[in-house]
TORLO-820252 format. One record per residue (C-alpha): x, y, z; residue in one letter. Coordinates in steps of 0.001 Angstrom, whole numbers, plus 500000, padded with zeros to 6 digits. Layout:
! TORLO-820252
XYZA;...
***
This chain:
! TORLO-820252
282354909991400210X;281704908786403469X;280095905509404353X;276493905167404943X;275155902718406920X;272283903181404062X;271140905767401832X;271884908307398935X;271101911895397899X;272323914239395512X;274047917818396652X;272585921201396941X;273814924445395607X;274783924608392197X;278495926558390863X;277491929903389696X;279646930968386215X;280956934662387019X;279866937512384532X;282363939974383486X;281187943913383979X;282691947204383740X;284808948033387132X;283744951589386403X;280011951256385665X;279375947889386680X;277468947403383667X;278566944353381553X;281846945303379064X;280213946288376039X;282765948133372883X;281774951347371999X;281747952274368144X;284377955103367301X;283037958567366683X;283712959157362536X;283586962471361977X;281687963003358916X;283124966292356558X;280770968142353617X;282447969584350194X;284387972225351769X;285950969950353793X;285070971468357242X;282901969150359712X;279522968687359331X;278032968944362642X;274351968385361528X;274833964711360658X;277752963201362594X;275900960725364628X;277185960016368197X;276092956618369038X;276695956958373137X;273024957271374235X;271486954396372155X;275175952635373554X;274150953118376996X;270473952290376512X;271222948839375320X;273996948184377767X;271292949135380893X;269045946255378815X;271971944143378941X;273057944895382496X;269045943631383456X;269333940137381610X;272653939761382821X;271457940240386615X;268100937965385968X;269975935334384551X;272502935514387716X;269760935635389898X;267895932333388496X;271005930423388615X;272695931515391893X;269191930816393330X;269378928899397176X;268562925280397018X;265326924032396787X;265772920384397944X;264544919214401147X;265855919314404335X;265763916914407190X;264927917790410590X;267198917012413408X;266241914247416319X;263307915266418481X;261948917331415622X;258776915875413329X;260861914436410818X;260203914850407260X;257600912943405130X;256505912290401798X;253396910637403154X;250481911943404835X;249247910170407965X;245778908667407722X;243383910472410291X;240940907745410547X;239855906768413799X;240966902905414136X;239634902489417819X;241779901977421034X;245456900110420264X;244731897708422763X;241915895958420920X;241166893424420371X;244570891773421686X;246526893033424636X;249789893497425017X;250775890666427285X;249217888126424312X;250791890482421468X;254053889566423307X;253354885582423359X;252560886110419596X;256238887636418810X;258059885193421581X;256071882340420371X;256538882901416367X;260379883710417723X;260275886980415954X;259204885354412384X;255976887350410774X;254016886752407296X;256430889825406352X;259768890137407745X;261952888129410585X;263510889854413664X;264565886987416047X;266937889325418281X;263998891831418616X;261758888482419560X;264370888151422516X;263936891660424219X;260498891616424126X;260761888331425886X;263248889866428055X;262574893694428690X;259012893873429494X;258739897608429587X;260261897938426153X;256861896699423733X;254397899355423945X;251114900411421904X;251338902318418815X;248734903975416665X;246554901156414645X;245110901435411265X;242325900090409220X;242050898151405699X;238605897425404369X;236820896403407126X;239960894670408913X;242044895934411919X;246061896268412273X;247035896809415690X;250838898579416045X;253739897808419007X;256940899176419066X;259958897752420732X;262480900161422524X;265885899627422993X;266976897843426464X;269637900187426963X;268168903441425718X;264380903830426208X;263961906384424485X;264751904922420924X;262859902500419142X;264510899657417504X;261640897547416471X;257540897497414917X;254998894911414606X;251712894764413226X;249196892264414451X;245967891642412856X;243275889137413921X;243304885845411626X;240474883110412068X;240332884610415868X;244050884410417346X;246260887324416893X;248325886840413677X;251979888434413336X;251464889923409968X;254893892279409423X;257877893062411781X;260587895926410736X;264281896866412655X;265872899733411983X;267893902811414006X;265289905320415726X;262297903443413996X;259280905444413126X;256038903396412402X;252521905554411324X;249601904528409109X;249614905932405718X;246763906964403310X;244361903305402178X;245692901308404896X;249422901370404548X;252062901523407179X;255315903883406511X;258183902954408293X;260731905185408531X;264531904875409303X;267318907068410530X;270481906393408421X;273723907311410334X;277528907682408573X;280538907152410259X;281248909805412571X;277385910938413056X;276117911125417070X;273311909241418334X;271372912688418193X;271934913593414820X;271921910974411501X;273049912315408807X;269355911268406710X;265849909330406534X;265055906207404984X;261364906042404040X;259320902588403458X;255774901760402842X;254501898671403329X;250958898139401774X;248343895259401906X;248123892712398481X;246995889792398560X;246836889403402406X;250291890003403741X;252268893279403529X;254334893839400573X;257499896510400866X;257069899623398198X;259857901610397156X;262196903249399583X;262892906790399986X;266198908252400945X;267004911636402366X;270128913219403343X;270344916754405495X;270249919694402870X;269830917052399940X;267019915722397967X;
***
């Protein structure tokens, strides 16, 4: 088994047990009783009752033939599990986004003081530490931008990502900001490979992770990780993770 740099999963199609069947009618090998030929007292046959068993024979071997094939069918069936979708595709959830309308992400905090929050608290939030990701937001300017922000209650989150220095394109990095006794609080910060941050259903945040194994491109991990973070007791507590590796469940 190859090493991941996290995650697990179980495989997909299942060994199918072969049936035997008749190479001549391709109905399942069934004996057929031998024909008795019954005599009366002259001793000459009795063609009015010798019974030839062949037609209720082939009757229940068509019956048998059917279960047979159902049974084949049910277990040779394709897998079921899910699949994950490659890089630049939607990937895969098990959570639906929340479609409330949280107003613009650059309220009430912009990003310039969302970035003196994270340099200033050198990466440490109520939930989670990311000093290294503190330094390139200090140092890559263009890399923190505005994600989408979420409510609980009556209280706003605001959402930044941080992108990777050397590869724009990726994000490495999320932060959620909330506003605490009128200065922008850092209330949770997450790292990960080609992070994905979106609000959840009642105010949660799902963070979701590519998980690569040796050998894997940059384009294509080999599965999802899948975390949501929810609001108790005023700071973000991790839920359980979800794992998910292409063609397994």
């Amino acid at each position: 088994m190859r090493p991941f740099h996290s995650g697990q999963a179980w495989p997909g199609p299942e060994f199918c047990a072969h049936t035997g069947t008749s190479s001549v009618t391709g109905t399942p090998d069934i004996p057929h009783a031998p024909d008795i030929p019954h005599t009366n007292s002259s001793g000459a046959p009795n063609i009015a009752v010798t019974p030839r068993p062949r037609t209720a024979l082939r009757a229940f071997a068509a019956i048998m033939l059917v279960a047979v094939m159902a049974v084949t069918l049910t277990a040779c069936g394709p897998d079921r599990g899910l699949k994950v979708s490659p890089e630049g595709n939607p990937s895969p959830s098990l959570f639906a986004p929340d479609s409330a309308d949280a107003g613009p992400p650059n309220k009430p905090f912009s990003l310039k003081t969302i970035r003196k929050t994270i340099v200033d608290a050198s990466g440490v939030a109520v939930t989670g530490s990311a000093t290294e990701t503190a330094k390139v937001v200090a140092d890559c300017e263009e890399c923190l931008k505005f994600s989408t922000p979420f409510h609980r209650d009556d209280q706003k989150f605001q959402v930044v990502t941080v992108a990777n220095p050397q590869q724009r394109d990726e994000l490495i990095a999320g932060a959620v900001i909330s506003k605490h006794n009128g200065k922008p609080r850092l209330e949770l910060i997450a790292t990960g490979n080609q992070l994905k941050l979106s609000p959840g259903k009642n105010g949660t945040l799902v963070v979701q992770e590519a998980m690569f194994a040796d050998g894997d491109d940059a384009c294509c991990p080999s599965g999802w990780s899948v975390q949501v973070f929810r609001l108790h007791d005023g700071r973000f507590e991790p839920g359980q993770r979800f794992t998910r590796l292409n063609g397994e469940t």
